[in-house]
C-alpha positions, 0 to 999 in steps of 0.5 A, a space after each residue: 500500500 502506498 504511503 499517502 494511502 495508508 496515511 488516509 485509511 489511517 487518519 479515517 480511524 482516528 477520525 472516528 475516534 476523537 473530536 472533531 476540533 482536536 483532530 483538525 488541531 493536531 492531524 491537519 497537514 500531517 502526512 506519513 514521510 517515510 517507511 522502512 520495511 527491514 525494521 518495520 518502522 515508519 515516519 510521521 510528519 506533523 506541522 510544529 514541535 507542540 504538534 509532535 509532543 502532543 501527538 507522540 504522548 496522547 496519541 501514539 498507541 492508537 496510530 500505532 494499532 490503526 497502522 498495524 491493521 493496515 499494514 502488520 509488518 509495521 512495529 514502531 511509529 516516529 515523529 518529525 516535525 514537517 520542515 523543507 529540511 526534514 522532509 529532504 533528510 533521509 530518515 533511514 541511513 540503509 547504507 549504514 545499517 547494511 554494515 551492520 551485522 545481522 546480530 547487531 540489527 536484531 538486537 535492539 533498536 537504534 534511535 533514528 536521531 541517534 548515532 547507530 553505532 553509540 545511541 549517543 544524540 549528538 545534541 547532547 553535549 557538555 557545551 549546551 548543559 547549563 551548569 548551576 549550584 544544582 549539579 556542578 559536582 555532577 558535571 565536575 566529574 563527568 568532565 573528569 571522566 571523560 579525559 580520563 577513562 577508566 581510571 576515574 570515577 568507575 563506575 560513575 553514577 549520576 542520580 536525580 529527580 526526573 527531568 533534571 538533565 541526567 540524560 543530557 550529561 551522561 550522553 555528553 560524557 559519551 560525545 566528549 570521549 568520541 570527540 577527544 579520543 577520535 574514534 579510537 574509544 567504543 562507547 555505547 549508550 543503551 536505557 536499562 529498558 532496552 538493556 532488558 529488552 536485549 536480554 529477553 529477546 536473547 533467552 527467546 531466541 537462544 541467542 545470548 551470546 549476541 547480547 554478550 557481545 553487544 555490551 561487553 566488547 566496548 571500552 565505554 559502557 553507558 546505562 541509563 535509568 538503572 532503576 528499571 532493571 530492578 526485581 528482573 533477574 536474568 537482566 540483572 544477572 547479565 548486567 552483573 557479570 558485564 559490569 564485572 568483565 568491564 571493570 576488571 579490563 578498566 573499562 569506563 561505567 557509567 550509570 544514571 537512576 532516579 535514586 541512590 542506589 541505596 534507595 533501590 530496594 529491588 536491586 540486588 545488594 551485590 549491584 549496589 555494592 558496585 555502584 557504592 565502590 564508585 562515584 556517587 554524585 546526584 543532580 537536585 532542582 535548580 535555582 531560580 537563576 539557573 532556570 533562568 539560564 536554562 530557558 534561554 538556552 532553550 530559546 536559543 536552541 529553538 530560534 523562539 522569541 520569549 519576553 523577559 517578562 515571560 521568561 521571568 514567570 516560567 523560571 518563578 512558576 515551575 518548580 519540579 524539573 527541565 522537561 517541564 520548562 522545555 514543555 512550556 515553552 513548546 506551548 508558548 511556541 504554539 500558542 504564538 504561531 496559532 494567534 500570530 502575536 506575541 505571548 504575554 505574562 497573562 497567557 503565560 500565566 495561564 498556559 502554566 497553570 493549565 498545565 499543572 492542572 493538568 498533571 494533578 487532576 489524576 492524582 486523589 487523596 487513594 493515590 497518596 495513601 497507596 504510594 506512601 504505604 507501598 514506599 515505606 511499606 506499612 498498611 495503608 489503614 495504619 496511616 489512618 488508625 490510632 496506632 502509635 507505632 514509631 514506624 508509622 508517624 513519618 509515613 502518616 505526616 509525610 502524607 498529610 504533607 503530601 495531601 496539602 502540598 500536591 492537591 492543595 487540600 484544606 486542612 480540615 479535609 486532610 484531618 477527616 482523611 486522617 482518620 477524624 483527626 483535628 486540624 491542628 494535626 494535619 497542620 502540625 505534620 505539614 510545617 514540620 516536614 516542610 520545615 525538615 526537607 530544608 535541612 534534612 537532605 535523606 527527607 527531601 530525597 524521599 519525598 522527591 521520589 515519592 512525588 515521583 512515584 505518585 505522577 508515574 502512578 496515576 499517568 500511567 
């Protein structure tokens, strides 16, 4: 079937499926640019950025199963953003996969705006990560890293809050070592989900060997988000004996978690122990200031126009991490090229708090209760229940705490949720672990990943 074909029966489904203004708003002029029937990948193209975040995060799984009824051989969708530039770009390098061998096609998949051989983005690099009091330490030492590989800091292991720049730093650790040893270093950089992937797809087709080769046979081995290979045994038993015949041949290690490991409660203990043999750095929320100088970083990356004013309220009102500073401004970006004028600190303003209503309005009081109980695992009733029990009271103030700080909830509701308990309770609790989150730096971690968990909970 054609590709303007396949596009038209596809857009035709998703007609059916949601409204009207929505599908002119984020399926006009969209059309599908490329398909690749080796991997059974295809390319979409949509008219701005805010279109294609949009699209990507709402809409995916259904143009991916529409696509598939057409067209079963297709198993993964991409999505560009529809520019003269874009549009001449081969999107698929067939010459470069063809030198690939068979093994390293098969197993796992290479980003189509990521080196094939590295998975390394060239757009990360140290020279666009914007360095603050918030992350300086993490920087310090993967520049030190990367002039040294091997022989300081391994294994290297950067961890944060989600949206903090972790990913950007330990790739740039990566285009740095290209750049500096000039092809002479193997580096390969691979999310633990695909790690885990691998390794699944190796036990099913009895080809393990291919996934043994893959990671061993490099002089720098990147891992991110390692906290996802937590509780799956054969992927950590891999992982295991990898990390060990790397770091026995000085082989460079570097890792990325959303926690320390000692927060990783499935990860095996002989892992942790690795990891704690080496650099522990972490990367906490940015400044005022230094979400400043990300935004405009950000506005230069994109050639976008932003007031100070404007810039000013986004570095004030965003207060969780990066991505969301990114986000905003995608929407700032669209919101000016659908009125033609320029963005005002009140449709800022507005753009801003719609969006964190956005991200709370999943989120109720049972989804507090649930993930407090399961982080500090104690029995939900026993938040709520008399119990005096000293290994209940952190786990019940912290979520009055959450109750007012994320869902903004009045005090009296937090003390009837509670259990009938008075007010006062619910405000004593409140002023008291935001009082220790300030000094208290094991505190803060925690109810950083407990917001986290919460998000993650109740979006997914």
């Amino acid at each position: 079937m054609e590709l303007k074909t396949l596009w038209e029966k596809t857009l035709g489904e998703i007609e059916l499926q949601i409204s009207k203004p929505n599908f002119l708003t984020w399926f006009k002029n969209s059309r599908l640019i490329e398909r690749n029937p080796e991997t059974g990948a295809v390319v979409v193209g949509v008219h701005n950025n805010f279109a294609k975040e949009w699209v990507q995060s709402k809409y995916h799984k259904n143009i991916l199963d529409i696509l598939q009824t057409f067209d079963n051989t297709i198993n993964r969708v991409e999505y560009i953003v529809l520019t003269g530039e874009a549009l001449e770009k081969k999107i698929f390098e067939k010459e470069k996969v063809d030198k690939k061998t068979h093994s390293e096609q098969q197993v796992g998949f290479i980003e189509f705006s990521a080196d094939p051989e590295t998975n390394l983005h060239p757009k990360y690099t140290f020279g666009t990560f914007v360095v603050g009091s918030s992350n300086e330490l993490a920087f310090a030492a993967s520049v030190a890293v990367s002039k040294e590989i091997g022989k300081k800091y391994n294994p290297l292991f950067i961890y944060g809050s989600t949206g903090l720049g972790k990913t950007h730093l330990i790739q740039a650790i990566g285009n740095e070592i290209i750049k500096n040893y000039k092809g002479r270093v193997r580096v390969k950089y691979v999310p633990s989900e695909r790690f885990v992937n691998d390794v699944v797809w190796a036990i099913r087709s009895k080809r393990m060997e291919d996934v043994k080769n893959k990671y061993r046979n490099v002089d720098v081995l990147i891992i991110d988000d390692i906290q996802f290979i937590g509780g799956k045994e054969r992927s950590e038993e891999e992982f295991f004996h990898t990390f060990n015949i790397l770091y026995q041949n000085n082989k460079q290690i570097i890792i990325s978690s959303d926690r320390a490991p000692s927060a990783i409660p499935t990860l095996e203990d002989r892992l942790r122990s690795r990891f704690e043999g080496g650099m522990i750095v972490d990367i906490t929320y940015p400044d005022y200031e230094m979400k400043l100088a990300i935004i405009k970083n950000k506005l230069q990356e994109k050639n976008v126009f932003l007031s100070d004013e404007v810039c000013n309220v986004i570095a004030s009102k965003i207060q969780r991490n990066v991505r969301e500073i990114e986000g905003i401004i995608n929407k700032l970006q669209f919101y000016r090229e659908v009125r033609g004028e320029e963005v005002g600190v009140k449709t800022a303003e507005e753009v801003i708090l719609n969006t964190v209503q956005q991200t709370m309005a999943n989120i109720n009081p049972n989804h507090v209760f649930r993930c407090v109980a399961q982080f500090f695992d104690v029995a939900i009733s026993e938040l709520t229940n008399k119990s005096r029990r000293k290994e209940v009271v952190v786990p019940r103030q912290v979520t009055m705490f959450l109750l007012r700080d994320m869902l903004g909830m009045s005090y009296p509701d937090i003390g009837d949720k509670m259990g009938k308990r008075d007010h006062t309770t619910a405000i004593h609790s409140y002023e008291k672990i935001a009082r220790e989150i300030t000094t208290n730096k094991n505190l803060n971690q925690k109810i950083v990943l407990l917001k986290e968990i919460i998000n993650k909970n109740t979006s997914s």
